[in-house]
mmCIF file of the C-alpha atoms, coordinates in Angstrom:
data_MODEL
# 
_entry.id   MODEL 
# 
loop_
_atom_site.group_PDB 
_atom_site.id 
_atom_site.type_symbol 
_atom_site.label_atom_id 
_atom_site.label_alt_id 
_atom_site.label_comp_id 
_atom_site.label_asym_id 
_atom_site.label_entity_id 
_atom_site.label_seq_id 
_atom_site.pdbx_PDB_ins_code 
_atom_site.Cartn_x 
_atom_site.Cartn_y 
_atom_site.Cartn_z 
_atom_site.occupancy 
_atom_site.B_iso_or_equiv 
_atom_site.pdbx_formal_charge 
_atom_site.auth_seq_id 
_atom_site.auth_comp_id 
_atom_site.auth_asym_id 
_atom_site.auth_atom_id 
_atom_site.pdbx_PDB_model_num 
ATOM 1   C CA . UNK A 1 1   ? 10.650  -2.792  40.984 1.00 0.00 ? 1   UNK A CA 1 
ATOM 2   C CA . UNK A 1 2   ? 9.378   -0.865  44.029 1.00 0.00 ? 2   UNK A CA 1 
ATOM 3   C CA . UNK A 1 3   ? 6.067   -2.217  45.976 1.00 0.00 ? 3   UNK A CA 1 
ATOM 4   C CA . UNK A 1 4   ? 4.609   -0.603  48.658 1.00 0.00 ? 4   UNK A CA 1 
ATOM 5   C CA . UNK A 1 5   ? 2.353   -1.190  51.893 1.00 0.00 ? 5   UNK A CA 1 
ATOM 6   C CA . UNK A 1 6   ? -0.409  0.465   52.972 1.00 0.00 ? 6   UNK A CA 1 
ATOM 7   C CA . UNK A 1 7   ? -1.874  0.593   56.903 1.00 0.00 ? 7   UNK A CA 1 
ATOM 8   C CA . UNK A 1 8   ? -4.310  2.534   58.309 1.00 0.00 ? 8   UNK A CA 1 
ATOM 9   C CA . UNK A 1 9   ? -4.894  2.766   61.680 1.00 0.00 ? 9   UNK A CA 1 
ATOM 10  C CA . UNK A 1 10  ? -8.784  3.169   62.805 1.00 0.00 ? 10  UNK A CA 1 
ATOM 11  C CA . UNK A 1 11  ? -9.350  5.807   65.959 1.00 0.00 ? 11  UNK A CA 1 
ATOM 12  C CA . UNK A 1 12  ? -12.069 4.033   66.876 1.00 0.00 ? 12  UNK A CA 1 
ATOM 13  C CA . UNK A 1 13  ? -13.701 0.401   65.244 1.00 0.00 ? 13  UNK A CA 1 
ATOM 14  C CA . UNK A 1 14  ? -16.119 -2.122  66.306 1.00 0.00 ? 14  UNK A CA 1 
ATOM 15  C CA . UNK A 1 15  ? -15.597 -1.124  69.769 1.00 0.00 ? 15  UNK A CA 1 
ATOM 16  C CA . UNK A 1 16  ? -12.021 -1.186  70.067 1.00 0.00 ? 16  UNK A CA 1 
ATOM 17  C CA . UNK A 1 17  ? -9.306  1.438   69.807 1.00 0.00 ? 17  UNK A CA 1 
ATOM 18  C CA . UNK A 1 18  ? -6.137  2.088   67.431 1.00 0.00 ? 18  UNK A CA 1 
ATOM 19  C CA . UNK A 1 19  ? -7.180  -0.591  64.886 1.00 0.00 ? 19  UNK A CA 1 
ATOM 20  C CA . UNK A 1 20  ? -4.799  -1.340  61.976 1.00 0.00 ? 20  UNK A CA 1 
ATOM 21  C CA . UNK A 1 21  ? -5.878  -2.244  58.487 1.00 0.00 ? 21  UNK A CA 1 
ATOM 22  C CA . UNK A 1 22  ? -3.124  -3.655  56.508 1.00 0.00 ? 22  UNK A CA 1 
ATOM 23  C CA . UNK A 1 23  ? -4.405  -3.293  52.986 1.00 0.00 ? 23  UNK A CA 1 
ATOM 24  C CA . UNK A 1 24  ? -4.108  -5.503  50.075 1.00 0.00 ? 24  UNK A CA 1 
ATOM 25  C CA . UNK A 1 25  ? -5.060  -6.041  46.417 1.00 0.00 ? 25  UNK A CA 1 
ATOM 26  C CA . UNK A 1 26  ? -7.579  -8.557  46.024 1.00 0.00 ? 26  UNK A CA 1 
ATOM 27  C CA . UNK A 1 27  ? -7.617  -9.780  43.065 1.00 0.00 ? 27  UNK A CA 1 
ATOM 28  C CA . UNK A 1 28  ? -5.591  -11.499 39.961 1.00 0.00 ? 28  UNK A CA 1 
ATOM 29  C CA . UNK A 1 29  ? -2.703  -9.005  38.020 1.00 0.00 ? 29  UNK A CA 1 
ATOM 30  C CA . UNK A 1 30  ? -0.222  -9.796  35.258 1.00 0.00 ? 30  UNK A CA 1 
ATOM 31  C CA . UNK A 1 31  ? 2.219   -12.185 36.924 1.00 0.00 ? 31  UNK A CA 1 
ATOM 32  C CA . UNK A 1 32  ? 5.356   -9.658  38.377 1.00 0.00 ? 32  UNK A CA 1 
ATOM 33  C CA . UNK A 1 33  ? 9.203   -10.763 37.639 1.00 0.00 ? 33  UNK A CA 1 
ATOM 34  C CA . UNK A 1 34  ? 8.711   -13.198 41.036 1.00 0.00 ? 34  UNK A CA 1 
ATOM 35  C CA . UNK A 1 35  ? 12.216  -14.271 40.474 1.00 0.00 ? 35  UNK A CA 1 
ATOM 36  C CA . UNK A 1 36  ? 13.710  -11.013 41.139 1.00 0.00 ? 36  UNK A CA 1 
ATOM 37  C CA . UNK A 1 37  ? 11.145  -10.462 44.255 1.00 0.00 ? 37  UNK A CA 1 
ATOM 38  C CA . UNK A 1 38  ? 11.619  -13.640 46.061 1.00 0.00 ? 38  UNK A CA 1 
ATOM 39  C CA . UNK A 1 39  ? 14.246  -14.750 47.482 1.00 0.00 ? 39  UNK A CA 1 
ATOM 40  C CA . UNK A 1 40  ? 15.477  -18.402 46.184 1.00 0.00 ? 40  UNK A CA 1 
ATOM 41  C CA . UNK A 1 41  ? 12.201  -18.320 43.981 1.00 0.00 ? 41  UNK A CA 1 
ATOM 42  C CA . UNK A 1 42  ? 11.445  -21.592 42.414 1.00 0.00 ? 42  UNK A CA 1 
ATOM 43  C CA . UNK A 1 43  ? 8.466   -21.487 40.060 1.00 0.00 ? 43  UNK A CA 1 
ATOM 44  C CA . UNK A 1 44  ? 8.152   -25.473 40.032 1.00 0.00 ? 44  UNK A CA 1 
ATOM 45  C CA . UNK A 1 45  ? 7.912   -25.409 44.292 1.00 0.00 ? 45  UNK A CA 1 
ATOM 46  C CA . UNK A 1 46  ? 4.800   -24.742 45.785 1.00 0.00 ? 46  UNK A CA 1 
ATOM 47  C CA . UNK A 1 47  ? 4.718   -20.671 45.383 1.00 0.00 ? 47  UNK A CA 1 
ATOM 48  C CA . UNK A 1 48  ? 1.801   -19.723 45.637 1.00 0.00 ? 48  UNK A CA 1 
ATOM 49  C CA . UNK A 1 49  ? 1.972   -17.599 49.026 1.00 0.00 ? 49  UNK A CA 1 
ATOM 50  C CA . UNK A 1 50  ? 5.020   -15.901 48.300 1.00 0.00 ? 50  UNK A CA 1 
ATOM 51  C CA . UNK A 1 51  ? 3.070   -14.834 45.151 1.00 0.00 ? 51  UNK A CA 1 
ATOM 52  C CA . UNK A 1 52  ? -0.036  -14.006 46.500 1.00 0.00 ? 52  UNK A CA 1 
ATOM 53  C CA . UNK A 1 53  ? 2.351   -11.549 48.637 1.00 0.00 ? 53  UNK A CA 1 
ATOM 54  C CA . UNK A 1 54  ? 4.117   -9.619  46.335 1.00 0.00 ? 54  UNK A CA 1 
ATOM 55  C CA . UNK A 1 55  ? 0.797   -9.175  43.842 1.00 0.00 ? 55  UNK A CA 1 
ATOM 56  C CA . UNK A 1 56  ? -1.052  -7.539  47.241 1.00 0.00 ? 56  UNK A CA 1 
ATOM 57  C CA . UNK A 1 57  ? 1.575   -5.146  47.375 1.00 0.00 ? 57  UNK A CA 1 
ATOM 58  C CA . UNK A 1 58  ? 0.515   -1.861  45.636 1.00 0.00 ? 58  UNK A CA 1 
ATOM 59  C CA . UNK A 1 59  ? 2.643   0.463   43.248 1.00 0.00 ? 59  UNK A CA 1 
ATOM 60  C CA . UNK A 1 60  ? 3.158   3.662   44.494 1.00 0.00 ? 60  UNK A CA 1 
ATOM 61  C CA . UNK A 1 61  ? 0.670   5.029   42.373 1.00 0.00 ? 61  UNK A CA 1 
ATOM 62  C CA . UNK A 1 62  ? -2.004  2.590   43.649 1.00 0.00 ? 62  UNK A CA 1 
ATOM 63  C CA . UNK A 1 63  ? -0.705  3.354   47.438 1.00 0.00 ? 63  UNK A CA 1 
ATOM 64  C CA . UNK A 1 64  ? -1.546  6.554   46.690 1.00 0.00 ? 64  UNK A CA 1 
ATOM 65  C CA . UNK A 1 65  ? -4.933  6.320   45.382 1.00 0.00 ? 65  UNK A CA 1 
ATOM 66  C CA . UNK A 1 66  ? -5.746  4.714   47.951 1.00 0.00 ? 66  UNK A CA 1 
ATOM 67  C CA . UNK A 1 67  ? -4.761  6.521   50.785 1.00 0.00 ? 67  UNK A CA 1 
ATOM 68  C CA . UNK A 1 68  ? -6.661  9.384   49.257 1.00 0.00 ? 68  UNK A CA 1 
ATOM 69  C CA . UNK A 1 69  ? -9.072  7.229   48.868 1.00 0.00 ? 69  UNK A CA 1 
ATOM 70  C CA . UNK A 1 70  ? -9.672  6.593   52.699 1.00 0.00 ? 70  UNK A CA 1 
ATOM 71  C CA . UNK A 1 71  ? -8.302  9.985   53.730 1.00 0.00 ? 71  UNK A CA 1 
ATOM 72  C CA . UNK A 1 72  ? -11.101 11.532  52.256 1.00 0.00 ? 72  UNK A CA 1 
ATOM 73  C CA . UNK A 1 73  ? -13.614 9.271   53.408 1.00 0.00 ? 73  UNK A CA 1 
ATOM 74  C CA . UNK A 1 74  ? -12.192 8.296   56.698 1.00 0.00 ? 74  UNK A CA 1 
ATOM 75  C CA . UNK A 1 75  ? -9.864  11.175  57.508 1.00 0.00 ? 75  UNK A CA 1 
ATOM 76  C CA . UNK A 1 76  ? -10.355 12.736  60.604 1.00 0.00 ? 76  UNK A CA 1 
ATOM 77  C CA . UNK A 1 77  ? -10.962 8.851   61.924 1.00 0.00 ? 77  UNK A CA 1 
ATOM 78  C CA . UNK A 1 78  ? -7.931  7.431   60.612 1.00 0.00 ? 78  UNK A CA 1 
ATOM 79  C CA . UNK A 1 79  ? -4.201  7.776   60.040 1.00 0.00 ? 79  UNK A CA 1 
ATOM 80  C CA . UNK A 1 80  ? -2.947  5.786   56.724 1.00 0.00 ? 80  UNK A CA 1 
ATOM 81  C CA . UNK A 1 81  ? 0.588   5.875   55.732 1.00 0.00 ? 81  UNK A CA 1 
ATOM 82  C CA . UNK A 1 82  ? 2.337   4.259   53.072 1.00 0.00 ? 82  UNK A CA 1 
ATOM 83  C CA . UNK A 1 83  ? 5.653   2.067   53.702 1.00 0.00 ? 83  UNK A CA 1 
ATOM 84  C CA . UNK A 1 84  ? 8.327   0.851   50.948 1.00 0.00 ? 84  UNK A CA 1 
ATOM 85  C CA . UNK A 1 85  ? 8.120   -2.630  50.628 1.00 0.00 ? 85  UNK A CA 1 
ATOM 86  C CA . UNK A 1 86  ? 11.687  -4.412  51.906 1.00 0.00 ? 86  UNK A CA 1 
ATOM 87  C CA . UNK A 1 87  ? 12.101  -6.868  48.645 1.00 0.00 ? 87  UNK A CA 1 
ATOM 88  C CA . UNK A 1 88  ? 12.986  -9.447  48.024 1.00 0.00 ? 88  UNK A CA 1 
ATOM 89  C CA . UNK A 1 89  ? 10.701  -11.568 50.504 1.00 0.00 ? 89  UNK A CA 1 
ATOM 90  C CA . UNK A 1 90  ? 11.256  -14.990 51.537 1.00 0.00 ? 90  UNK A CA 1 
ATOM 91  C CA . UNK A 1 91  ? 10.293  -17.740 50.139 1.00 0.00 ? 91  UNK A CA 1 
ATOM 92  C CA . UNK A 1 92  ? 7.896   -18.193 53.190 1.00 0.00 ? 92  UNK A CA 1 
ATOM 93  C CA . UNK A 1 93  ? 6.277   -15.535 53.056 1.00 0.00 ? 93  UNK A CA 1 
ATOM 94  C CA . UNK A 1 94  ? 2.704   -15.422 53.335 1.00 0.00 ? 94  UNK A CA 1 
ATOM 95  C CA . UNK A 1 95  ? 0.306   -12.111 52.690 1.00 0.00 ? 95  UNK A CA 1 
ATOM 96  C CA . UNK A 1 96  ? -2.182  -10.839 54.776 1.00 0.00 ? 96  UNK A CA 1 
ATOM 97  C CA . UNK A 1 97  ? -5.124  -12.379 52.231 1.00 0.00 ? 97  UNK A CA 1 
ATOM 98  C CA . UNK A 1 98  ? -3.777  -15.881 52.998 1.00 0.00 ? 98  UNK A CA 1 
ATOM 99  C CA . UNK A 1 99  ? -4.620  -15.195 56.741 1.00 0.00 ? 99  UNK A CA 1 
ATOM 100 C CA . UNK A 1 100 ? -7.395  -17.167 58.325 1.00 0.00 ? 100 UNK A CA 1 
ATOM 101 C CA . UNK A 1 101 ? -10.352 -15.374 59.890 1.00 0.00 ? 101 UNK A CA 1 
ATOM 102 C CA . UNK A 1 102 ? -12.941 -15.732 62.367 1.00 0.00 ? 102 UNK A CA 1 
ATOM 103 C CA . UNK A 1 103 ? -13.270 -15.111 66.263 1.00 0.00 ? 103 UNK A CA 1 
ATOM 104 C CA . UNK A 1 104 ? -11.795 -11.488 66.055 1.00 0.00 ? 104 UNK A CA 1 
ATOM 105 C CA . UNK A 1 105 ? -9.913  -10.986 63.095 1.00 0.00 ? 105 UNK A CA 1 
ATOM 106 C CA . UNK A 1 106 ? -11.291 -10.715 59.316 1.00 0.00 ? 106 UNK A CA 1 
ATOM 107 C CA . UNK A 1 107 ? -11.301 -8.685  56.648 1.00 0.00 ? 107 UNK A CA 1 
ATOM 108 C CA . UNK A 1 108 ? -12.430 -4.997  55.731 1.00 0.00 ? 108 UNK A CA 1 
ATOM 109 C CA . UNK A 1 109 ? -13.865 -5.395  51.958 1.00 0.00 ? 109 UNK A CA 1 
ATOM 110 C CA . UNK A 1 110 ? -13.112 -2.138  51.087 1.00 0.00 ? 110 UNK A CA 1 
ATOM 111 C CA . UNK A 1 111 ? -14.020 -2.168  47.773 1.00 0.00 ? 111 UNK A CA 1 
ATOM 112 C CA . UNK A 1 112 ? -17.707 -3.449  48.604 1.00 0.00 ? 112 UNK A CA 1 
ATOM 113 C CA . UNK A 1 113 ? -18.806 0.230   50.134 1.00 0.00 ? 113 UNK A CA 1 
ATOM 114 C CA . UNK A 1 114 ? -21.641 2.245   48.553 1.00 0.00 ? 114 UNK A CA 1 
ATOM 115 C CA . UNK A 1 115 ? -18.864 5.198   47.029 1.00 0.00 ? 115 UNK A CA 1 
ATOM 116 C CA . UNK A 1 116 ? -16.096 3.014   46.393 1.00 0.00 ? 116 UNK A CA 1 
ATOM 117 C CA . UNK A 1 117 ? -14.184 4.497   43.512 1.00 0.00 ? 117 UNK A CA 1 
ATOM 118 C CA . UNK A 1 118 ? -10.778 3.139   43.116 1.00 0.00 ? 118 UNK A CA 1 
ATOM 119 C CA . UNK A 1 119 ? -10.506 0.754   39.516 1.00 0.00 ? 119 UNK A CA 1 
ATOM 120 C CA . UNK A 1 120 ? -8.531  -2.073  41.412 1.00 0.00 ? 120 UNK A CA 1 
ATOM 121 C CA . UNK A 1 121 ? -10.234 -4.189  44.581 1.00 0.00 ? 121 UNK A CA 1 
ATOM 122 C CA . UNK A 1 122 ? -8.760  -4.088  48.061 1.00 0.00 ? 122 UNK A CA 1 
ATOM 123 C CA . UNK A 1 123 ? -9.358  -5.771  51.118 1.00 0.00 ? 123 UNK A CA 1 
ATOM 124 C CA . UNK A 1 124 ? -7.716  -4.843  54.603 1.00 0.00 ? 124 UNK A CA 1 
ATOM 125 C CA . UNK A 1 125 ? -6.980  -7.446  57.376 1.00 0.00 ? 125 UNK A CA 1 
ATOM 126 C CA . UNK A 1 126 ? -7.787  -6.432  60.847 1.00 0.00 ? 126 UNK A CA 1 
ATOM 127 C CA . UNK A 1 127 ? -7.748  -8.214  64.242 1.00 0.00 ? 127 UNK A CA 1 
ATOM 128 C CA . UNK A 1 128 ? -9.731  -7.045  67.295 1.00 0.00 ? 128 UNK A CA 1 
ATOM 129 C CA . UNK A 1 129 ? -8.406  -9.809  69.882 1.00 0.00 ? 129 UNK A CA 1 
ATOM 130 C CA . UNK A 1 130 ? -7.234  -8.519  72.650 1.00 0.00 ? 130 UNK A CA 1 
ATOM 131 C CA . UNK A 1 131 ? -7.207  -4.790  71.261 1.00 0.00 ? 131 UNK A CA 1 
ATOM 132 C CA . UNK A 1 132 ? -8.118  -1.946  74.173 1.00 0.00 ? 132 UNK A CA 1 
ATOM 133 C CA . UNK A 1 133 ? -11.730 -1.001  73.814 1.00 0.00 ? 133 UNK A CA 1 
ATOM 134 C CA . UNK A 1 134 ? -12.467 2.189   73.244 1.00 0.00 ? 134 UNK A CA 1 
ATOM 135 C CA . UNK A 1 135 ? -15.029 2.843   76.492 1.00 0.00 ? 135 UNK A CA 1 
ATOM 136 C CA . UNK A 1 136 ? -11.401 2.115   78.156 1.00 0.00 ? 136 UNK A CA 1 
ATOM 137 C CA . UNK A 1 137 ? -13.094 -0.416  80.309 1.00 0.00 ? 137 UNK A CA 1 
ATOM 138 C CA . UNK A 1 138 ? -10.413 -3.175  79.692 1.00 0.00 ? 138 UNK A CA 1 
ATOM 139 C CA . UNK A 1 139 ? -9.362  -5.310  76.345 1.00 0.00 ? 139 UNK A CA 1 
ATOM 140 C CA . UNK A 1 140 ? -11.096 -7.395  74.236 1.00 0.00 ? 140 UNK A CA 1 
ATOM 141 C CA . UNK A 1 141 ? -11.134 -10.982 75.483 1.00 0.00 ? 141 UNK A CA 1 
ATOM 142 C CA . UNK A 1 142 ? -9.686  -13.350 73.078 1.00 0.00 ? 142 UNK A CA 1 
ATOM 143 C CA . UNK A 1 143 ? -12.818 -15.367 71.176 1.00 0.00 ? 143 UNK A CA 1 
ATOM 144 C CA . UNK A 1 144 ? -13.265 -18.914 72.934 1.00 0.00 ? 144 UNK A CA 1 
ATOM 145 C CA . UNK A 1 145 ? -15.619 -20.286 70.515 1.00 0.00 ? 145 UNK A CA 1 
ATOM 146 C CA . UNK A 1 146 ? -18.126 -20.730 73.300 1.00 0.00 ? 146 UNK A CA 1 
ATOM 147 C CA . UNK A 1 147 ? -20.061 -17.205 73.282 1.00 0.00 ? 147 UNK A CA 1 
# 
C-alpha cells in the first residue's frame, strides 16, 4: 500500500511568512492492514496513535484532489506538494491530528470553508511560533500565556 503526505506552504498567513500546513484526513475510514504499516504492530497495545497516523495519510488519488483543491483556490499564495509516505512507521508514531494546540499552533479546518468541495474532511496543522513575520520586522515571539 502506498500513502502519501501533503504540505503546503502559505506565502503569507496570519502575519507570518512561509507557513506550512501539513494536511490530514480528519475523520474515521475502514481500518487499513496496520500490521503491514507499522512497524512491530500489536493490535492488543495501546495503538491508537500509530493508527490515527497512517488513516491521515491520503491515497494518491486523495493527495491529488486535494492539492487541486488548494491550488485552485490558494494558488498563486501557496506552494503544495505531495510526498510518498516512508512506511512502515514506528510504533511511536504520532500524526499531526494528535498534536496539541494553542498559543501559536492549531489547526486549519479546511473542510469548514464556504466552497469546500472535496467528499473526505481535512484539517492542516500549522504553527506560527517563532515564524518570521511577514512586515520583516523580526519573528514571532513564542506565546507566554501572559498576553
Amino acid at each position: 500500500m502506498e500513502l502519501y503526505h501533503v504540505t503546503t506552504i502559505a506565502k503569507k498567513y496570519s502575519g507570518c511568512k512561509n507557513v506550512e500546513f501539513i494536511w490530514f484526513r480528519c475523520e474515521r475510514r475502514a481500518p487499513r492492514p496496520y500490521a503491514d504499516l507499522i512497524v512491530n504492530y500489536d493490535a492488543a497495545a495501546y495503538v491508537y496513535y500509530p493508527e490515527g497516523y497512517i488513516d491521515e495519510l491520503f491515497e494518491l488519488d486523495e493527495a491529488q484532489a486535494l492539492k487541486d483543491y488548494i491550488d485552485q483556490n490558494h494558488g498563486e499564495e501557496t506552494t503544495t506538494t505531495i510526498k510518498k509516505a516512508e512506511l512502515p512507521i514506528a510504533n511511536t508514531s504520532m500524526g499531526a491530528g494528535a498534536m496539541p494546540v494553542g498559543g501559536g499552533n492549531d489547526f486549519k479546518m479546511l473542510d469548514r470553508a464556504p466552497n469546500y468541495s472535496l467528499p473526505f474532511k481535512v484539517w492542516g496543522y500549522f504553527d506560527l511560533r517563532g515564524c518570521e513575520l511577514a512586515d520583516g520586522s523580526g519573528r514571532r515571539r513564542a506565546y507566554c500565556g501572559s498576553d
